[in-house]
C-alpha positions in Angstrom: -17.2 -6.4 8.3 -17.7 -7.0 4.9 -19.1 -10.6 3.5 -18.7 -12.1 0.3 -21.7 -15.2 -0.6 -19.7 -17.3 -2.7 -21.2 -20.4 -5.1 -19.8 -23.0 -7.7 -20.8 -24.1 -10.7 -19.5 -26.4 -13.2 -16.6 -29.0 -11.5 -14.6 -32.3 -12.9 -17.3 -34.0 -15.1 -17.3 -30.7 -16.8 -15.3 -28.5 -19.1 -15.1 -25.7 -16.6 -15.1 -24.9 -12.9 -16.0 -21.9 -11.1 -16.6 -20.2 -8.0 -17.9 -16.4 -8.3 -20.2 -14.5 -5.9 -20.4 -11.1 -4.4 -18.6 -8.4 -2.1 -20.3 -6.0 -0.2 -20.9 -4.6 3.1 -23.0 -6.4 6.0 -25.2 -3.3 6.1 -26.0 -3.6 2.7 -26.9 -7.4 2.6 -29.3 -6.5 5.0 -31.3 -4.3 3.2 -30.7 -6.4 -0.2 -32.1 -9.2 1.5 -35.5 -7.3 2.5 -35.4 -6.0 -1.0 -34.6 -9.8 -2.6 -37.8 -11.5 -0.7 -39.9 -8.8 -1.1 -38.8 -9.4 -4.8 -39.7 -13.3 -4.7 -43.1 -12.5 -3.1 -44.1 -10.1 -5.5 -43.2 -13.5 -8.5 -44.7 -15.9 -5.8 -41.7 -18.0 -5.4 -40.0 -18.7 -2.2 -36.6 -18.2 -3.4 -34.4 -18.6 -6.4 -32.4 -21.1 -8.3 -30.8 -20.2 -11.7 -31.1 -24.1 -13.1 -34.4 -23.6 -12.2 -35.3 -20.3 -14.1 -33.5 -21.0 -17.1 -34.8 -24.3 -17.9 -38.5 -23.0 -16.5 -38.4 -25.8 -14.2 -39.5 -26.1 -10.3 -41.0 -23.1 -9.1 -41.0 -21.8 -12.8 -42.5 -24.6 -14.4 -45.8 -23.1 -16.6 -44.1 -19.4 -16.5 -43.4 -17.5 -19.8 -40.2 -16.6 -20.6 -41.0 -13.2 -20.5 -41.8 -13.5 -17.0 -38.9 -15.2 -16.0 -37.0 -12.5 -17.9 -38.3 -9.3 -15.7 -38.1 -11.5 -12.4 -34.2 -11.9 -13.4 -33.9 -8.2 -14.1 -35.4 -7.4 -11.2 -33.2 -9.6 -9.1 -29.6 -8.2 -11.4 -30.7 -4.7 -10.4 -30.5 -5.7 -7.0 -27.5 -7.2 -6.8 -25.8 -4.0 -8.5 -27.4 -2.0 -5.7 -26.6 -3.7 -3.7 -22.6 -5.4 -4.3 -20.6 -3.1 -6.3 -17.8 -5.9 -6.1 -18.9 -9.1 -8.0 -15.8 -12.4 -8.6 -15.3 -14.5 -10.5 -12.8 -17.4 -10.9 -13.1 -20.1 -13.8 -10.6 -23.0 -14.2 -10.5 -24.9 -17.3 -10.8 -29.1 -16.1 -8.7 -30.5 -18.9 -5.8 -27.7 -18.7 -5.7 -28.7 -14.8 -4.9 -32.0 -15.4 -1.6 -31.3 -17.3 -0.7 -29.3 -14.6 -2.0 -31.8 -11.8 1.2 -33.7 -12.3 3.4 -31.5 -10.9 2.0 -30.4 -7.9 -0.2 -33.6 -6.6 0.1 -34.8 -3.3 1.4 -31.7 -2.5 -1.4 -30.0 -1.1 -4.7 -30.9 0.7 -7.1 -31.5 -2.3 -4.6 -30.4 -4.8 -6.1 -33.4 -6.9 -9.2 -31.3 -7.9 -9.5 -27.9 -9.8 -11.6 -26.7 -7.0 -7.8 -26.1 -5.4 -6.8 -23.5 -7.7 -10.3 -21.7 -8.5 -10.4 -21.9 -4.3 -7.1 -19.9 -3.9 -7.5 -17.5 -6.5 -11.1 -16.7 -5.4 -10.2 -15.5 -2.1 -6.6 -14.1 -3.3 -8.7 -11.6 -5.5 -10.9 -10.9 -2.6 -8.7 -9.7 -0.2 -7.0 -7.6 -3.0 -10.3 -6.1 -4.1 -11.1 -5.1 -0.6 -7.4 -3.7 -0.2 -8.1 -1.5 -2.7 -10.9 -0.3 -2.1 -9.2 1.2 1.3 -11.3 -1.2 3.0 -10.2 -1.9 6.7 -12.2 -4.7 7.1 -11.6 -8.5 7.0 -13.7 -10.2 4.0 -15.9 -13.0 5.8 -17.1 -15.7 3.5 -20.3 -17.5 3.2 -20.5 -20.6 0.7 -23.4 -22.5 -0.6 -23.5 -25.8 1.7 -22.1 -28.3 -0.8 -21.1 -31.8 -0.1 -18.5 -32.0 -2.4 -16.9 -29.0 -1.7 -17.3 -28.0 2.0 -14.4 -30.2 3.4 -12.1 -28.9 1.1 -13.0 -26.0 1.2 -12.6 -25.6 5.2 -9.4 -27.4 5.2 -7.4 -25.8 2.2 -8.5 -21.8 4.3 -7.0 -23.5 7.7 -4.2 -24.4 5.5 -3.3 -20.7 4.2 -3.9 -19.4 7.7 -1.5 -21.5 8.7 1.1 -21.3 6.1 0.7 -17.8 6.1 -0.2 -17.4 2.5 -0.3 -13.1 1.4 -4.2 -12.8 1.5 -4.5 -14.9 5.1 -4.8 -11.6 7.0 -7.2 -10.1 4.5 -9.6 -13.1 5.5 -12.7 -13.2 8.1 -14.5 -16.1 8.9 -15.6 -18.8 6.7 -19.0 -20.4 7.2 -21.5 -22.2 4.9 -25.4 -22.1 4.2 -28.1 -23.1 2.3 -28.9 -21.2 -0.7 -32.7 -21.8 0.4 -32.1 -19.6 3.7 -29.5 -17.2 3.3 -30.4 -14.9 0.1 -27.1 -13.3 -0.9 -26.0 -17.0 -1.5 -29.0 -17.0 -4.2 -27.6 -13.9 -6.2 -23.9 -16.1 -6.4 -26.2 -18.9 -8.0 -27.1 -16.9 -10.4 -23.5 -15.0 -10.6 -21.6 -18.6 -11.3 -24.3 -19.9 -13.8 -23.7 -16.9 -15.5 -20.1 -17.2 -15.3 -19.8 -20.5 -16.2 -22.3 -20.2 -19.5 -19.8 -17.2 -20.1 -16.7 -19.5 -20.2 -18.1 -22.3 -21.7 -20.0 -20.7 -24.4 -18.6 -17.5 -25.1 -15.2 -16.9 -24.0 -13.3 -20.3 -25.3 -16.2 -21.3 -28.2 -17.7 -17.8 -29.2 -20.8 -19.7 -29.9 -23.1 -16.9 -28.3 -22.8 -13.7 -27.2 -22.3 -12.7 -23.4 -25.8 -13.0 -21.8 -27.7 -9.7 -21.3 -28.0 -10.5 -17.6 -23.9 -10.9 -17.3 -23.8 -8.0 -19.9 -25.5 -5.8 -17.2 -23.7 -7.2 -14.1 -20.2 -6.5 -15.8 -21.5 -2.4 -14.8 -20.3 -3.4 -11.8 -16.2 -3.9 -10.1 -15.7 -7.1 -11.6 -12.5 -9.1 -10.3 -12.1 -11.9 -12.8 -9.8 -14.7 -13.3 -9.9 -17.1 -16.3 -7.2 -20.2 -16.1 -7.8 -21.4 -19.4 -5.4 -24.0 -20.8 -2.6 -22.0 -22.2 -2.1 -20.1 -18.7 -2.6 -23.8 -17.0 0.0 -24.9 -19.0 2.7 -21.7 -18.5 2.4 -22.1 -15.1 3.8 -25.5 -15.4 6.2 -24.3 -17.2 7.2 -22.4 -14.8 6.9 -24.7 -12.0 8.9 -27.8 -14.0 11.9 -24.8 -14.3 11.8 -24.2 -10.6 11.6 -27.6 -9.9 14.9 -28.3 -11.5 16.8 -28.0 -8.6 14.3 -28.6 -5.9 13.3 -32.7 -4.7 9.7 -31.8 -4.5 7.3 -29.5 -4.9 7.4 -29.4 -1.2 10.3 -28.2 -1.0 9.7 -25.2 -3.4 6.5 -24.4 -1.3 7.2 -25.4 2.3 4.9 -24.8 5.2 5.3 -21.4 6.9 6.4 -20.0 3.4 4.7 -17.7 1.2 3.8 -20.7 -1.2 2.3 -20.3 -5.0 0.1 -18.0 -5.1 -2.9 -18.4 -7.7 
């Protein structure tokens, strides 16, 4: 089976939201994760939290920066060794709230930008795996995440149910500690990345992309950016549709296809 380890970074109190991780095989996340803690050992940490490392805090507190900087090229050529799929999914907060008129109360934690980054996130998962003439179902492994977890579970059960496109393209959905369960560390550091990207690059151009996310980009990278002017075309699109329809439940009814994002 393939597994994708999936984190978030970012949410309402911020600008941006996003989920990203990684897609490989389960073969290959085991010998990554061998590779990743004999990695850590070699730094004498016991695992690895991007916050962390980039503010030299916790385990790093007292390290150079040069240090930090070959541990976290030690740990990106691993990943590309190891993933050759990475995701990525960013929403922008205040764009969703123009759209969040429209379609609230109409879905299980629609309220939340964590909705459409969800969605999207396993929509271009399944595809990605589709193309690559992959067979198997993608399982997905999240970072354990109080905020997130119930919605999470509920809104997959949801597109099982309704039978949304990508629903058959989906394994299992489990979640983890980022402490434990390794592959879930290289998503930390895949969704700080992405987030810095979105927030300081992509919308402000303030800095250039990071070399870390520079490198990364070598690999299959399935992205999604819903900044503001797509937010605000799709409700466009949904206030024409809606013309003639009651409610958005109506125009998305259980058992349906639904809006895909």
């Amino acid at each position: 089976m393939l597994a994708a380890y999936l984190d978030e970074s970012g949410g309402t109190d911020t600008t941006v939201l996003v989920i990203a991780g990684c897609l490989s095989t389960t073969q290959r996340w085991t010998r990554y994760e061998r590779d990743w803690r004999k990695a850590l050992n070699e730094f004498g940490i016991q695992f690895f939290h991007m916050r962390e490392a980039a503010h030299l805090q916790g385990q790093f507190k007292g390290w150079s920066t040069r240090r930090r900087d070959a541990l976290l090229k030690r740990l990106v050529y691993l990943i590309k060794e190891s993933a050759p799929t990475l995701v990525s999914v960013a929403v922008d907060v205040a764009g969703y709230r123009e759209l969040l008129p429209i379609i609230k109360g109409a879905r299980p934690y629609s309220d939340s930008p964590f909705f459409i980054a969800f969605q999207s996130t396993l929509s271009n998962l399944v595809d990605a795996a589709r193309q690559g003439k992959q067979e198997e179902k993608v399982a997905l492994v999240f970072d354990h995440n109080a905020d997130y977890a119930r919605p999470a579970l509920s809104l997959y059960s949801k597109f099982k149910e309704w039978g949304y496109p990508f629903a058959d393209g989906l394994g299992p959905i489990s979640f983890a500690d980022d402490k434990d369960v390794t592959p879930l560390q290289a998503a930390d550091l895949i969704a700080w990345e992405s987030l810095k990207y979105a927030r300081e690059t992509r919308d402000s151009r303030q800095r250039p992309m990071r070399a870390s996310l520079a490198s990364l980009t070598e690999l299959e990278v399935v992205s999604k950016y819903w900044n503001r002017a797509q937010l605000l075309e799709l409700k466009r699109g949904l206030e024409t549709k809606l013309v003639s329809e009651k409610s958005f439940t109506e125009l998305n009814p259980p058992g349906g296809t639904g809006i895909t994002f």
